[in-house]
C-alpha positions as CSV (number, residue, x, y, z in Angstrom):
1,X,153.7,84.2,65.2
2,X,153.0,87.9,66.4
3,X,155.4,89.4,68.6
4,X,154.7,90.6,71.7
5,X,154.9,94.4,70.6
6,X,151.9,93.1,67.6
7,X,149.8,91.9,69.5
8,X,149.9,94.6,72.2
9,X,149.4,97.3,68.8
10,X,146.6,94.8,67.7
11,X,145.1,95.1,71.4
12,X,145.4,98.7,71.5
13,X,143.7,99.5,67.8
14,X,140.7,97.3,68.8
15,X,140.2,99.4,72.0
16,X,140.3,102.6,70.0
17,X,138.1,101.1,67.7
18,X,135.4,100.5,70.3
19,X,135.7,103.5,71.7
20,X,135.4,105.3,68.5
21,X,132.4,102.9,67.7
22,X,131.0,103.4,71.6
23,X,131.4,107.5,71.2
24,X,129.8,107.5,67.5
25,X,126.6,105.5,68.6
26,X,126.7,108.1,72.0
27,X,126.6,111.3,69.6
28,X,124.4,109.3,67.0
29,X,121.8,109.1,70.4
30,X,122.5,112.3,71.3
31,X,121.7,113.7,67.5
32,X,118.0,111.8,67.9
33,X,116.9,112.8,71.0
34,X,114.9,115.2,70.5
35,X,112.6,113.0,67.6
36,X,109.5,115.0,67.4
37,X,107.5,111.8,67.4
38,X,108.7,111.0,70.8
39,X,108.4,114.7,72.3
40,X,104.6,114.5,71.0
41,X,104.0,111.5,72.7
42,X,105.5,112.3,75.7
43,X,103.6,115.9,75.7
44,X,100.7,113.6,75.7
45,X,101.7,112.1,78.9
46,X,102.9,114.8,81.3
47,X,106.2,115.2,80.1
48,X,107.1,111.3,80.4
49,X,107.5,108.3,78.5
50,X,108.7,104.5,78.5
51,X,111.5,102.7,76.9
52,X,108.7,100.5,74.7
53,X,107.7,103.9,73.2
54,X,110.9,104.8,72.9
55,X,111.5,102.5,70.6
56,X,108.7,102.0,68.7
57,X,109.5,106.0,68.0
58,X,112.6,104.3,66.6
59,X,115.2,104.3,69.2
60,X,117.5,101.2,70.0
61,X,118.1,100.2,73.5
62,X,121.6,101.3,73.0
63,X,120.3,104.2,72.3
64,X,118.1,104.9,74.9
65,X,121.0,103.3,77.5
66,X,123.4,106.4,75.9
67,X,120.8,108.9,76.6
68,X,120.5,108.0,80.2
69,X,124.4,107.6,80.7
70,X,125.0,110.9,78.8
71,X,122.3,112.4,81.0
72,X,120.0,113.8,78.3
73,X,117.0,111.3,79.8
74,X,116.3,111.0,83.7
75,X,114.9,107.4,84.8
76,X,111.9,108.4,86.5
77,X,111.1,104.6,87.4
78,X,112.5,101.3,85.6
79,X,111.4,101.9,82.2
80,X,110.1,105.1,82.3
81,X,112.1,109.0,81.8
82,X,111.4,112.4,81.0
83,X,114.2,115.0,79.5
84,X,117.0,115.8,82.1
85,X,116.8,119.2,81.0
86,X,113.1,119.5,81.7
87,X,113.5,117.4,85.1
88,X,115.8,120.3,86.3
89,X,113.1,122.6,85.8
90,X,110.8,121.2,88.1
91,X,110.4,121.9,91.8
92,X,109.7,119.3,94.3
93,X,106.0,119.4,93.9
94,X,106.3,118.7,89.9
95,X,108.8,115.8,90.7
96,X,106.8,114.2,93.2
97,X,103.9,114.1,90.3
98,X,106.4,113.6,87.4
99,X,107.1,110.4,89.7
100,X,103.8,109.3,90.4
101,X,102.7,109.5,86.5
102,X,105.8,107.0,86.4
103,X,104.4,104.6,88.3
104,X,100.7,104.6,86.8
105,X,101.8,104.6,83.4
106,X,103.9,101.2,83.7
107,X,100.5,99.6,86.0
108,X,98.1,98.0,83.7
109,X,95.3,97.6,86.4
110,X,93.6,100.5,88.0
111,X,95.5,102.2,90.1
112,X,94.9,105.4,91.4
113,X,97.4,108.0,92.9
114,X,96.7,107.5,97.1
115,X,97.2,109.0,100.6
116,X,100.3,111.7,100.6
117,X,100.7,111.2,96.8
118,X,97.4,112.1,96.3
119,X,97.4,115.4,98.5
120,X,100.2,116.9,96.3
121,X,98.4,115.7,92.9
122,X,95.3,117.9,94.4
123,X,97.8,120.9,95.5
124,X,97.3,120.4,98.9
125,X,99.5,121.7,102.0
126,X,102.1,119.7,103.4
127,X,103.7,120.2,106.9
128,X,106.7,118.4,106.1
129,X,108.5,118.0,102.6
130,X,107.4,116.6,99.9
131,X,107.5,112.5,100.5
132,X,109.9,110.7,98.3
133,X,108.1,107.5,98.7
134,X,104.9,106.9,95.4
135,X,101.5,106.5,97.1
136,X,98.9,104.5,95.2
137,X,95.9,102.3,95.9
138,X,94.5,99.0,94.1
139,X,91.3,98.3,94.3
140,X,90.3,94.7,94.7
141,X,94.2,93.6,96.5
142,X,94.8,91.9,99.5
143,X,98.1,93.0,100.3
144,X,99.7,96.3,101.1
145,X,103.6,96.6,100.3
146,X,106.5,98.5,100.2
147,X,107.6,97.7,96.7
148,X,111.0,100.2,96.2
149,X,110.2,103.8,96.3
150,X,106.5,103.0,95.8
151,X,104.0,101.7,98.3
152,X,100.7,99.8,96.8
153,X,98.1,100.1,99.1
154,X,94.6,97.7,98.7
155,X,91.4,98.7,99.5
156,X,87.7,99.3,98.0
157,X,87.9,102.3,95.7
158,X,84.0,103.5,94.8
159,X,83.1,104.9,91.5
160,X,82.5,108.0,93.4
161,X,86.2,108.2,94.8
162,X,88.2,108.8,92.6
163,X,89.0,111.5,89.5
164,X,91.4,112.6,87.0
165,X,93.6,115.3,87.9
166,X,95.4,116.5,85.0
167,X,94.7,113.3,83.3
168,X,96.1,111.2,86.4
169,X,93.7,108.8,87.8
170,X,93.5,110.1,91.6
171,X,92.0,109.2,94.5
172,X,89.2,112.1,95.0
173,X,89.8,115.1,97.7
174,X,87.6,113.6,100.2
175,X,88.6,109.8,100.0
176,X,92.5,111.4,99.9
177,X,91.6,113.5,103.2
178,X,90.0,110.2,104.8
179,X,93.3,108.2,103.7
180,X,95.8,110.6,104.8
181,X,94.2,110.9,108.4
182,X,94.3,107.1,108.8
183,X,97.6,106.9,107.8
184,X,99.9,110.2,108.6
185,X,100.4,112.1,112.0
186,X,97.8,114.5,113.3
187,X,99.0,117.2,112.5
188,X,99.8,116.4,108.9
189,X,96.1,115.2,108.9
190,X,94.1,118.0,110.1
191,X,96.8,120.5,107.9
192,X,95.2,118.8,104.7
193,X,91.9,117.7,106.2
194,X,91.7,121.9,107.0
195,X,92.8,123.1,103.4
196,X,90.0,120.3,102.3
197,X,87.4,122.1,103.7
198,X,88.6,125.9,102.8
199,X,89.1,124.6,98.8
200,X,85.1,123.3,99.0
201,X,85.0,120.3,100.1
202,X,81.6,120.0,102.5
203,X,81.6,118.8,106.2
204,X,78.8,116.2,105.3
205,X,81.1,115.0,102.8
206,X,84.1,114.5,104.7
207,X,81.4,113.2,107.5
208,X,79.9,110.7,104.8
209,X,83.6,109.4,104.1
210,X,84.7,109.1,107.5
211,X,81.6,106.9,108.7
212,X,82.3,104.8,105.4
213,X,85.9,103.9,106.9
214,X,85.0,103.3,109.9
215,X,86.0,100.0,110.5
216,X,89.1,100.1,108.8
217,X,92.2,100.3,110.1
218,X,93.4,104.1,111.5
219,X,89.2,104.7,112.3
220,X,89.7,106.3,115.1
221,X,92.3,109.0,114.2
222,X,90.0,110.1,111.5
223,X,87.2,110.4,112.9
224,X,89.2,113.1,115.3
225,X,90.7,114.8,112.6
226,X,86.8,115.4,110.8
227,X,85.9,116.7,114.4
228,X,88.5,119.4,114.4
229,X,88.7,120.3,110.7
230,X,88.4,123.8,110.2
231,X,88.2,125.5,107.0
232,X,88.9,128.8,108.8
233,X,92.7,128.0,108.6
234,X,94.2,129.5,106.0
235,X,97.6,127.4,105.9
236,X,99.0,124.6,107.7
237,X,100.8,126.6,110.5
238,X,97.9,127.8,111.3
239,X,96.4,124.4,111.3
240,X,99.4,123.6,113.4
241,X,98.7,126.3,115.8
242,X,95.3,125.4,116.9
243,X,96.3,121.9,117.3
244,X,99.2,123.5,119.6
245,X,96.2,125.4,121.6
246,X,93.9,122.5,122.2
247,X,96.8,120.2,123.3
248,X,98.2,123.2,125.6
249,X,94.6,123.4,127.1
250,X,93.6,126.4,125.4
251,X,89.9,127.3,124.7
252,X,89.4,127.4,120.8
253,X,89.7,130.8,119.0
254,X,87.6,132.1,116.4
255,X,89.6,132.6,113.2
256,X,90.3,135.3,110.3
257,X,88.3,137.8,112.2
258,X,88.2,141.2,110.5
259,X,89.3,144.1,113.3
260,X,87.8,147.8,112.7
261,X,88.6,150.9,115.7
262,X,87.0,154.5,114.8
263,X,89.1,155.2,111.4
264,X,88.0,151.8,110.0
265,X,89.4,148.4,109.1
266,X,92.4,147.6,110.6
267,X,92.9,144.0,109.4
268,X,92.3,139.9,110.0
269,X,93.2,138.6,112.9
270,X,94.4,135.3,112.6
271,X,93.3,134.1,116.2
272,X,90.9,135.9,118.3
273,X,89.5,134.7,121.8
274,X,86.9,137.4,122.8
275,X,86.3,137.5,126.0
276,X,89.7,137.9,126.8
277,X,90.4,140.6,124.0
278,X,93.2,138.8,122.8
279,X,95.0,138.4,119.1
280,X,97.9,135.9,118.2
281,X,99.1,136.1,114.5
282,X,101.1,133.7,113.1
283,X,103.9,134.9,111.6
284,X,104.8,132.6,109.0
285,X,102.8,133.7,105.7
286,X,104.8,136.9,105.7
287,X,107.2,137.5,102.5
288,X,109.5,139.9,101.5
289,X,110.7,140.5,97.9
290,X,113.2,142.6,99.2
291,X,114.7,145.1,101.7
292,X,112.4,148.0,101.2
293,X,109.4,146.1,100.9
294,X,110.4,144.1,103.9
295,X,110.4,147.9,105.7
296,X,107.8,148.0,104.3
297,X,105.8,144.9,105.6
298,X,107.4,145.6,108.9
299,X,106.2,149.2,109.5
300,X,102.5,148.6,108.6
301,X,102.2,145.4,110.7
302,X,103.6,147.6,113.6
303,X,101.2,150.3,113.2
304,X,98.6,147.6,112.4
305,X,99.4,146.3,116.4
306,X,99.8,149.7,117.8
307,X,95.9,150.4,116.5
308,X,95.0,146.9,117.9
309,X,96.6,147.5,121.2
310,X,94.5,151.1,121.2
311,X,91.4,149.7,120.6
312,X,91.8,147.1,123.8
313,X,93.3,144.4,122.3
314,X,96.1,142.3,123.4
315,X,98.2,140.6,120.6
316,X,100.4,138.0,121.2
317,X,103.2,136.7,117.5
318,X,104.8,134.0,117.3
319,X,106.7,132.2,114.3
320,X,106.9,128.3,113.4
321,X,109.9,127.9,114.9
322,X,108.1,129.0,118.4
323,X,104.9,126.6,117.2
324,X,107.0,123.9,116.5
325,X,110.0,123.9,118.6
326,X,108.5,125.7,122.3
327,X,104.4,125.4,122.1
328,X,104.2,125.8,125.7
329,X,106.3,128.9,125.3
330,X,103.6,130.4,122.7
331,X,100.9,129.3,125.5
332,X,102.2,131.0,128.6
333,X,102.5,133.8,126.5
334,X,98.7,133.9,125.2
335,X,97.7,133.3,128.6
336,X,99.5,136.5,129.9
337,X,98.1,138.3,127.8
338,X,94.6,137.0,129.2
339,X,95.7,137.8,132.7
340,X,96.7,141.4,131.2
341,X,93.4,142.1,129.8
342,X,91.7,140.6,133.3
343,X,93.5,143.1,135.1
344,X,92.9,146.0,133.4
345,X,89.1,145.1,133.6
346,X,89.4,144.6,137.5
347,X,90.6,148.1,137.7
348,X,88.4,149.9,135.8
């Protein structure tokens, strides 16, 4: 019989064998991963693939369980990775699609990328970040669900609704605008409904789409945001910031309003109410690449408002922190301005 000293040698060798064994099929994953016949099919995909191709590339599920434990794959959804290494390269945007490919390529009915989801496939404006939640639509379901980080909305989908954008089957710009405005706050609806219309999309289309919802749930909301679209705005806090001047009982500006005096252009005005010869500019679409050209920025937007403020003008800034955080604040302040420019026409 063993003694207690063999058997605890005997224990120990068959641990160091199985790590040995567990390290050796680790590096033997490693030395495979990058099998040309997988990256070409996942090149072919956006970047992604699944564990089935995976293996029928040649890879065992060991394997492919080592690359994700050693980090060299990132699980995308169950079943479905990309490289780690290209992962890291991508910013939130690229995740958020890299995700959504996930989903439709393990979905064997049609499925289209929805709502929010949608919006970023199409590269438009966001007020928020980018949702971590999957958006997509099946057409001919009863049921909408929450199904882990994905959320499957039903609902008719017509052959005229939907594209491919960059080979992803996508809900089209003005079915995604309807969707998202049904669905999302204001503001996040008229910020994309807004960039809609500025990329091309046509009034009577968005009109057309929102009469063809209109007895489905969120109706209502969406037929305000088509009201106030505006392709005028040229980013979503400017979107935000007429929203803030209707609500605040503001009359509506006219936008992007080039501004001359004797010696020529000046610039575009961002907001300009006329009869009160008032400007707001929104500060948020400035960007410096560094200290001198931030000098820079700054002394030709002062001298851009000293010209302004000779030629009559008021002109009234304000940054998204002041749109978001005090909107009343941003209000009195415009209005002042009017009361200014009343005053100096009383006394002339």
């Amino acid at each position: 019989m063993p003694s207690r000293n063999d058997r605890g040698m005997e224990s120990r060798q068959l641990t160091s064998h199985a790590s040995s064994y567990a390290s050796a099929e680790v590096a033997d994953s490693q030395r495979t991963l990058n099998s040309p016949l997988l990256e070409a099919t996942a090149s072919l995909q956006g970047g992604i693939f699944t564990a089935a191709q995976a293996i029928e590339c040649g890879y065992t599920r060991a394997e492919i369980a080592a690359a994700v434990a050693t980090g060299a794959w990132h699980r995308l959804q169950r079943g479905v990775f990309t490289s780690a290494a290209q992962f890291g390269e991508l910013d939130a945007v690229a995740r958020h699609v890299a995700a959504v490919r996930a989903v439709l390529i393990r979905t064997a009915r049609p499925t289209f990328a929805s709502h929010l989801s949608a919006a970023v496939v199409h590269g438009l404006p966001l007020l928020g970040p980018i949702p971590g939640r999957v958006c997509v639509t099946h057409p001919g379901t009863t049921v909408t669900r929450q199904h882990g980080s994905v959320k499957h909305y039903n609902g008719r989908v017509n052959d005229d609704e939907h594209v491919l954008v960059d080979g992803l089957p996508t809900l089209a710009i003005a079915r995604t605008v309807a969707d998202v405005a049904r669905t999302a706050t204001f503001e996040q609806s008229v910020a994309i409904a807004d960039a809609a219309l500025r990329r091309g999309l046509s009034r009577a289309e968005l009109d057309a789409t929102a009469s063809s919802c209109a007895r489905w749930p969120g109706a209502r909301q969406l037929a305000r945001v088509s009201a106030f679209a505006c392709p005028e705005a040229e980013s979503p806090g400017e979107s935000l910031s007429r929203i803030v001047f209707a609500t605040q009982g503001l009359p509506a500006p006219r936008l992007q309003i080039d501004m001359y005096d004797c010696d020529g252009f000046i610039g575009r005005a961002d907001f300009l109410w006329d009869d009160a010869m008032t400007i707001a500019e929104f500060d948020g679409r400035l960007k410096y690449t560094g200290a001198d050209a931030g000098m820079q920025v700054l002394y030709d937007e002062k001298r851009r408002e000293d010209r302004l403020r000779e030629a009559g003008f008021e002109v009234v800034r304000f940054s998204w922190a002041d749109i978001c955080n005090r909107p009343a604040w941003v209000a009195a302040r415009i209005r002042a301005a009017f009361a200014r420019h009343a005053n100096r026409s009383a006394h002339r």
